[in-house]
Steps between C-alpha positions, in 0.01 A plus 500: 500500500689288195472766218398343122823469296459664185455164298198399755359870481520458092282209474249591799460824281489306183178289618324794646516667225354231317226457776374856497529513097214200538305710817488783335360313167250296635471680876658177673811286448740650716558251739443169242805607312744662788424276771637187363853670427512728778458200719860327358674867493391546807250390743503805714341683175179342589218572636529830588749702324321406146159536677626863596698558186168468299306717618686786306422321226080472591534844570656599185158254295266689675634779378504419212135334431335693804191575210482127536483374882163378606490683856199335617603116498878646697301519862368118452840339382709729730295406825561102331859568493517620861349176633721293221843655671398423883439198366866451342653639820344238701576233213857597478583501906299162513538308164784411272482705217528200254126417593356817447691544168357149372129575610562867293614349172220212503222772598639745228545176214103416597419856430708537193311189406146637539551783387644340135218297491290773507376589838493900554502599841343855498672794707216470753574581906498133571792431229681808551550410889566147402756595259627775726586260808647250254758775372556641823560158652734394191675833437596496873615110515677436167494852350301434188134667574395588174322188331170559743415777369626466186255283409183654597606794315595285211210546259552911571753760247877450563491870651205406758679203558876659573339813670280299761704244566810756565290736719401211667864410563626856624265437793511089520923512486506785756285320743712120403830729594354574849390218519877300469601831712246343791661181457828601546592422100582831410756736629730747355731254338200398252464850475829542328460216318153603348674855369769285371207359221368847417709523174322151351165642633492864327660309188262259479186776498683656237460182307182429547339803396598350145417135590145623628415660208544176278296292760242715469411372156288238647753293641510596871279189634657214327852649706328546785369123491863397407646685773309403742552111444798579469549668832348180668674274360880660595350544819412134546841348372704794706340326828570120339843567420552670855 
């Protein structure tokens, strides 16, 4: 294993940081911000070391808004997420990855889209298993998995939001880990390399539990909207510019 040099291990730490300090505001954004710059640092840093290195930091919101979680729609979008990562297995040992991360950014723009115009897609089983493949499927492929839920949880409180969405994650991530493991695209040099982003992680919930507090003033859907287009649009020009 090629160890980070000390420049390399500054920046990956720099935009995980900034990553979590966005998860841990709005209970997604992890990926969106570190994937992008991890992927020029370098491209062993992704999938599964960040996919690992954030579960600490699901753990650590569930914690913290456990009064919040809405246990009774986890069991739909969990059982979603299990069929959305055998799905990305089989997509990523049979399909370039530049067509799955195209379809993902057009499906999450369209959603972003309806959802803006006014569209509210109740947390009902249907949705919530919907939502839950789509994250498992996208979390697993291209390591951004939060927008699908996200937005069906959009309309909710900013602690609901975060504290779903990150219990949701502690069991989604696990599974997308063993699910690379299965693969063969994870092994113990990702394992290293996911400790190696710990610092940015626990820095970045420190953060946020300031950054939350100011969302919570009624501006946690508008972000969510923005961050989600967002998120589909870098992932559409990071497979054009490939």
């Amino acid at each position: 294993m090629i160890p980070l040099s000390l420049a390399e291990w500054a920046l990956a730490a720099a935009a995980v940081t900034v990553g979590a300090t966005l998860q841990g505001s709005i209970g997604f954004g992890l990926g969106l911000i570190a994937v992008p710059f991890l992927v020029l640092i370098d491209e062993r840093l992704i999938p599964g070391p960040l996919l690992l290195a954030s579960v600490a930091l699901t753990l650590l919101l569930t914690h913290r808004e456990w009064r919040s979680v809405q246990f009774k729609d986890l069991g739909w979008a969990i059982s979603g997420r299990v069929l959305g990562i055998a799905l990305a297995v089989l997509a990523l040992t049979s399909m370039p990855r530049d067509r799955i991360g195209l379809a993902f950014g057009v499906l999450i723009l369209l959603m972003v889209a309806l959802s803006a115009s006014g569209l509210h897609l109740a947390p009902t089983r249907r949705v919530l298993f919907g939502a839950g493949t789509l994250s498992g499927f996208s979390g697993t492929a291209v390591s951004i998995g939060g927008p699908p839920m996200a937005l069906v949880y959009q309309r909710e409180s900013g602690a609901r939001l975060r504290g779903t969405l990150s219990a949701f994650f502690v069991v989604g991530v696990s599974m997308s880990v063993v699910g690379l493991s299965l693969a063969g695209r994870f092994g113990r040099e990702e394992l290293l390399l996911a400790f190696a982003l710990l610092p940015g992680i626990l820095l970045g919930y420190l953060i946020s539990r300031h950054t939350a507090r100011l969302l919570d003033r009624g501006h946690t859907r508008t972000v969510v909207l923005v961050v989600s287009a967002v998120a589909g649009v870098v992932v559409i020009l990071k497979q054009l510019w490939r």
